[in-house]
C-alpha positions as CSV (number, residue, x, y, z in Angstrom):
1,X,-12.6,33.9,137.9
2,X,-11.3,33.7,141.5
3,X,-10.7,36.2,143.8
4,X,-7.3,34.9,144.6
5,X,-6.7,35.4,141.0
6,X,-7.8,38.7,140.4
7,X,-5.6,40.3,143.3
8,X,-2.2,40.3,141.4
9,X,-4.4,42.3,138.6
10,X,-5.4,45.0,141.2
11,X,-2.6,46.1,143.9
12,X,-5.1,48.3,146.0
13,X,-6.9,46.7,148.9
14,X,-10.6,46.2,148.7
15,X,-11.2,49.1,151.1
16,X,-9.6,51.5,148.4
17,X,-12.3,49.8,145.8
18,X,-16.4,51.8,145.1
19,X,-18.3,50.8,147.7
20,X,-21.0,50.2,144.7
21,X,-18.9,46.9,143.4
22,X,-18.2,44.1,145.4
23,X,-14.7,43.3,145.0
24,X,-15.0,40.1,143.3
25,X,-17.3,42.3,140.8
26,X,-14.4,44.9,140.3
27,X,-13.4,45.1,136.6
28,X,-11.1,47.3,135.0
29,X,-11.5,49.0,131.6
30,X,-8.4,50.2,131.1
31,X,-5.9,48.5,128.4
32,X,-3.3,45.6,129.9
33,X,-0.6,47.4,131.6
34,X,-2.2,50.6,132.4
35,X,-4.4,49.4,135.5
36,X,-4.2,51.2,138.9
37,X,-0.9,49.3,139.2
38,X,0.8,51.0,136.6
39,X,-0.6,54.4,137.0
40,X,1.2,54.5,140.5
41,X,4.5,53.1,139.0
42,X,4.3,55.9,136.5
43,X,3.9,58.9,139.1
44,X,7.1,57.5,141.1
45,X,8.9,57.0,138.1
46,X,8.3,61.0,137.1
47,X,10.2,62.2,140.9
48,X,13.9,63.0,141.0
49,X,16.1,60.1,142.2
50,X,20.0,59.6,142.4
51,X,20.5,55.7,141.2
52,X,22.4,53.9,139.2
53,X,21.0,50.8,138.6
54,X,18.4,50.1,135.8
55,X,18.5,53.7,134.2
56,X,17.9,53.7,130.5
57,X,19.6,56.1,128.9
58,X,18.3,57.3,124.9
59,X,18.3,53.5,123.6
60,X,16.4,50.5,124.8
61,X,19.9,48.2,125.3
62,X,21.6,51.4,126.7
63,X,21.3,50.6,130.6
64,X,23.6,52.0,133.2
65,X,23.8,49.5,136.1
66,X,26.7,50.0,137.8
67,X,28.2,53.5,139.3
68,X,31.2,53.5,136.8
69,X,29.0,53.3,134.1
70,X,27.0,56.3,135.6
71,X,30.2,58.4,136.0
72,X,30.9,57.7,132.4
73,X,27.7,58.3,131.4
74,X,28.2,61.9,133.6
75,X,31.3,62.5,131.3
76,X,29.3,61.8,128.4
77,X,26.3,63.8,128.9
78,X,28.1,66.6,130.4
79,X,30.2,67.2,127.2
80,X,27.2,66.6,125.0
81,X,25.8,69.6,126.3
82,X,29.0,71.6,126.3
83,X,28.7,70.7,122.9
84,X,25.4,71.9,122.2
85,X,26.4,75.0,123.6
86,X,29.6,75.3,121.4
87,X,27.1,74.8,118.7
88,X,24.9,77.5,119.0
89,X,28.1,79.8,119.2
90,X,29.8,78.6,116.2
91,X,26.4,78.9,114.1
92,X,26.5,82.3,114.9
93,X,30.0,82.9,114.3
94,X,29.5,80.5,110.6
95,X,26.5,83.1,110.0
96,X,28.3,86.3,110.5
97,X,31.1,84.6,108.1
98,X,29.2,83.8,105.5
99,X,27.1,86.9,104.7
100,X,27.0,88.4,101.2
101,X,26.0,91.2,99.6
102,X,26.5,93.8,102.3
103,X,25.4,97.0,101.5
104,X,25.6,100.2,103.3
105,X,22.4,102.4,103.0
106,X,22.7,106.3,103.7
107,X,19.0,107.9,104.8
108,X,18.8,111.5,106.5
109,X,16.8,112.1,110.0
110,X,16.2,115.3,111.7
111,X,18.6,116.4,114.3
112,X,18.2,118.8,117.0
113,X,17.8,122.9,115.8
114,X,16.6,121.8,112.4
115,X,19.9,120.4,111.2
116,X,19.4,117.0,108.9
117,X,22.0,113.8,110.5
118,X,22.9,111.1,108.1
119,X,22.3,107.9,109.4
120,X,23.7,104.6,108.1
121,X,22.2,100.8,108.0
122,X,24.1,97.8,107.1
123,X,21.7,95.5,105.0
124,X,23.0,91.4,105.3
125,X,21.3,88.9,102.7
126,X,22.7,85.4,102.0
127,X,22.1,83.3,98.8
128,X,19.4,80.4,99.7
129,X,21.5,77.9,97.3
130,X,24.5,78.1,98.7
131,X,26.8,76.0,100.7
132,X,27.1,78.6,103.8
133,X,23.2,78.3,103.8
134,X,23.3,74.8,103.2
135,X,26.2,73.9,106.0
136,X,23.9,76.0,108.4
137,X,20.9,74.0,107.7
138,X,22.7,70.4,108.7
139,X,24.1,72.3,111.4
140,X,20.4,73.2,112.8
141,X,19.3,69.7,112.1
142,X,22.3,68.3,114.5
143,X,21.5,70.9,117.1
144,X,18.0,70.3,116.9
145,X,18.6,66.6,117.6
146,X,20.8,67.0,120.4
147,X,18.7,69.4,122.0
148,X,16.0,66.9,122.1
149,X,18.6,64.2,123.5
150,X,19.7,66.4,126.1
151,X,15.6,67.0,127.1
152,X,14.8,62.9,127.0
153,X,18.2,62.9,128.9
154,X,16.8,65.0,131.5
155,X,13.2,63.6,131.9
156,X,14.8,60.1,133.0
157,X,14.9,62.0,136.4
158,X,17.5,60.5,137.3
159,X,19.7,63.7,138.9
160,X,23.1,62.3,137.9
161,X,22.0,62.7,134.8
162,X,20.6,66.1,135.1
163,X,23.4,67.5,136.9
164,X,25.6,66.7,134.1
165,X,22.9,68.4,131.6
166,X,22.9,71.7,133.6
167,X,27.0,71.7,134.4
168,X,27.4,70.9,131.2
169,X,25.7,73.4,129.4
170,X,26.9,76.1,132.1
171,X,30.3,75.5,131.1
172,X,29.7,75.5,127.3
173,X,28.3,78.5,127.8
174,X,31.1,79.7,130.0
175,X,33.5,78.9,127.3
176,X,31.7,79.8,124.2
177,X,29.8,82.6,124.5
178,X,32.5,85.3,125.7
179,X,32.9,85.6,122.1
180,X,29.4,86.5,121.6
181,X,28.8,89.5,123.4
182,X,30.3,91.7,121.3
183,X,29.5,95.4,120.2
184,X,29.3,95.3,116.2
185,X,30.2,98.3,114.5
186,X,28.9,99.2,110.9
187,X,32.8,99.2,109.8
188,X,33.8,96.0,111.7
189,X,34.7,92.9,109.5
190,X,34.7,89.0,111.0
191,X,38.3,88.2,110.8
């Protein structure tokens, strides 16, 4: 093997090589593909950047090249995450709906001077067979998976793309989860 040959295989200059190996003795062990080459391609490709051209997005064929197909891929991932958000907020809301067999349990405590207070529990079960339970458990599954899009989504680096992660889930959040915060009372009923 030649010299001349070996240099595409190995970007680094010869100065960079162990002084214990000529460089015409240099041989790699790692698999094709992974050499020194690769390892620095990797590390750049793991930095923040703001381009447009050649970013894969989810799918091998899905490849934004142009700006306009950044914006819409901005629109797209920005309501993906508001969706998410939504998500979480109707599961809760679905939950609260759907629970059975509510019972109210009476149990005395001590109160100050000696006198006995009556304190009340609300106790919430839900049938495992049922199609509340069941409608929750597809629900989980589709915000599981759109969770994990929205991570891959944001480790492309590309910071388009995760400014339209974080706005979008602050403004799911904004709109969804006023309903949340809400003080339950033991007499209260979802409407």
């Amino acid at each position: 093997i030649s010299v001349g040959k070996m240099s595409h295989a190995h970007p680094m200059n010869s100065s960079m090589l162990p002084a214990t190996h000529p460089p015409e003795h240099h041989h790699s062990t790692a698999a094709p593909g992974h050499g020194h080459g690769s390892h620095m391609m990797m590390v750049s490709a793991m930095t923040f950047h703001f381009s447009y051209e050649n970013v894969p997005l989810l799918f091998s064929g899905l490849i934004i090249n142009s700006p306009g197909e950044m914006a819409g891929a901005f629109v797209a991932v920005f309501f993906l995450a508001m969706f998410y958000e939504g998500l979480k907020i109707a599961r809760e809301c679905l939950l609260r709906k759907s629970q059975v067999s509510i019972r109210y349990n009476s149990m005395p405590v001590p109160g100050p001077n000696g006198t006995i207070l009556m304190e009340t529990h609300k106790t919430v079960g839900q049938q495992m067979l049922s199609f509340p339970h069941l409608l929750q458990t597809v629900l989980h599954i589709i915000q599981v998976v759109v969770s994990y899009f929205l991570m891959l989504i944001f480790m492309t680096y590309n910071g388009y793309l995760c400014i339209a992660v974080a706005a979008g889930a602050g403004t799911g959040y904004f709109f969804f989860s006023w309903k949340k915060a809400v003080v339950v009372d033991i007499t209260e009923h979802c409407h």
